[in-house]
N, C-alpha and C positions, 0 to 999 in steps of 0.2 A: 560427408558427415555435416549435418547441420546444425548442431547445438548451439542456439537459436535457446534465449530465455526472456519473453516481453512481459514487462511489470508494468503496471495500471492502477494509478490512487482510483477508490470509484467516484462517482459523478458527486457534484452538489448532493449534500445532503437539507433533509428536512431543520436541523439545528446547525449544522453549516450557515444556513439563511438568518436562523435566530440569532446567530452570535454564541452559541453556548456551547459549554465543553459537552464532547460526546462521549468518547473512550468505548465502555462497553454496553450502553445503553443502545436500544437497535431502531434509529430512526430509517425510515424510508429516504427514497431519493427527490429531489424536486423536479416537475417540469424540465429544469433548467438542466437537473441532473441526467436526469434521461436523455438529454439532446448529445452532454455529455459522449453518454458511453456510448449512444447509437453511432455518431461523429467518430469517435475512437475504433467502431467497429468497421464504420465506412471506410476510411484511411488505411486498415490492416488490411479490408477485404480488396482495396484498390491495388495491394502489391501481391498480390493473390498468396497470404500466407494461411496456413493449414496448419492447425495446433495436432501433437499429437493426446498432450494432459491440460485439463487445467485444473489450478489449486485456488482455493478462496477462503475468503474466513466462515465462522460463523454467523455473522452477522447482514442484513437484508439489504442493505447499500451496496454493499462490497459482492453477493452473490449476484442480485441483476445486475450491475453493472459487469461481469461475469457472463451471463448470459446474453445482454444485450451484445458484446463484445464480437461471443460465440455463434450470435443470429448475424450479426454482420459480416464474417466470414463465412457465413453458410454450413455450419457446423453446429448447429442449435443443441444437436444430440448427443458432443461428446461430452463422454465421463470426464465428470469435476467431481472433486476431494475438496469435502468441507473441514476447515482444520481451525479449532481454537488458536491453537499457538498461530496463525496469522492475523489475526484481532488487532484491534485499535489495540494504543497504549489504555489502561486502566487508570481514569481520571481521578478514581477514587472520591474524595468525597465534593470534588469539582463538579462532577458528572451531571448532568442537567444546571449546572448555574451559568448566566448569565456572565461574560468574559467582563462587561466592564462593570457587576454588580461585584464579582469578585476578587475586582480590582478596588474598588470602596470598601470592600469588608478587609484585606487584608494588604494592600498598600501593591501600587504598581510595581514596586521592585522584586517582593515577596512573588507574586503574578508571576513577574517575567521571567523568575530560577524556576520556577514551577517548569514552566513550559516548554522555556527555551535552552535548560543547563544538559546537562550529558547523565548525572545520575545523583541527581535531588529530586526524587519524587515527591508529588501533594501528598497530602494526607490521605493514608488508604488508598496509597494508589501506587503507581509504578513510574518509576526514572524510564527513560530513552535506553540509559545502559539495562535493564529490567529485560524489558520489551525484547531487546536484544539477544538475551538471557534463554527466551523460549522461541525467538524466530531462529534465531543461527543452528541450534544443532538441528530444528523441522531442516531449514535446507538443506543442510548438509545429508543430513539423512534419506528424505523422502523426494526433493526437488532436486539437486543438484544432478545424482547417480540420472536420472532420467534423460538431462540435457548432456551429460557427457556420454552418455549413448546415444548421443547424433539425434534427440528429440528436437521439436519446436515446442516449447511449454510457455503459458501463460501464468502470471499468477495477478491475481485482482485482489488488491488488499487493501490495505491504510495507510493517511501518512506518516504515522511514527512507524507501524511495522517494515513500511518498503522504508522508512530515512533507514532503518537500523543496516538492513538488504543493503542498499546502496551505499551505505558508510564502505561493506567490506568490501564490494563490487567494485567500488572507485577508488578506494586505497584512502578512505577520509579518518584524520585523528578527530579527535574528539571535540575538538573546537571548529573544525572547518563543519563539523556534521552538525553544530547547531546552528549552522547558518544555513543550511539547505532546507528551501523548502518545497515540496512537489504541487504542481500543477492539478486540480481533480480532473477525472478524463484522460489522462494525458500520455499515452502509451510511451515508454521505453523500451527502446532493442537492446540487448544485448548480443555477442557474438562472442563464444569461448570458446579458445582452443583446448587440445584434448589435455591437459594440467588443469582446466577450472580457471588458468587466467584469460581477463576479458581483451579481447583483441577490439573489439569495434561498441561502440555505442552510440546510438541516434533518437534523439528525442521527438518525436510526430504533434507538435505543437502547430 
């Protein structure tokens, strides 16, 4: 049985580069991001792993990144599940602003519970505990049942929706998970035995 579960922030994005919150606004990837997932997908296809799902958000970063992944293990064609509840966190009215304009408009500390606390969300937007809210029961429901059926599944997301992922995958309280921050590109293995607890973890950095 292989349940086999690899998580993927996607590449650089277009406002990644700018400096500006993204959340659910759908920028593409950059150059840089593209190298990104192709790299990510070279290194998978190097240990010759075979997805049997993969899962992704809605949004155009997180899908090619997704695909590129998919084309570097030479799997270009398997079925992927586009799923909202995998989406960035919702920046609310952050969303396209400039991080240090809106750091001058509402004072660096205000900034930094925004972004970095557990469940203070911006305005019109969503806390990390939020995010959470709608990633946890998608896995449990639709991703998990897959991988304890001895699958290899991918899932190509964001980094608030994989921190939320990985808070319960690594056993993180609530203050250790807003110290994590994920790498773009940057495949995660999981290895879980047949309870759903994780046995092995390896970062491909």
């Amino acid at each position: 049985m292989d349940r086999t579960l690899i998580l993927i922030r996607h590449g650089q994005s277009e406002w990644n580069l700018k400096n500006l919150f993204t959340g659910w606004k759908d920028p593409d990837l950059t150059e840089t991001g593209v190298k990104e997932a192709i790299q990510a997908g070279a290194l998978l296809g190097a240990r010759n792993i075979k997805f049997d799902i993969a899962f992704t958000s809605e949004l155009i970063r997180a899908q090619r990144t997704c695909q590129f992944v998919l084309d570097g293990v030479g799997q270009s064609a398997l079925t992927t599940i586009r799923k909202q509840a995998l989406n960035e966190r919702d920046y609310g009215d952050l969303a396209g602003l400039n991080k240090d304009d809106a750091r001058q408009k509402w004072g660096e500390e205000q900034v930094h519970v925004w972004r970095r606390s557990y469940d203070t969300p911006p305005p019109g937007g969503e806390s990390l505990k939020d995010t959470g809210a709608r990633v946890w029961p998608y896995y449990l429901t639709d991703i998990l049942p897959r991988v304890l059926a001895g699958e290899c599944v991918l899932v190509a997301a964001h980094g608030n929706s994989l921190r939320a992922l990985v808070m319960v995958l690594d056993g993180l309280d609530t203050t250790q998970v807003t110290q994590l921050n994920l790498g773009t590109g940057v495949p995660m293995i999981y290895k879980l035995d047949a309870t759903s607890k994780v046995i092995s973890k390896e970062v491909l950095e």
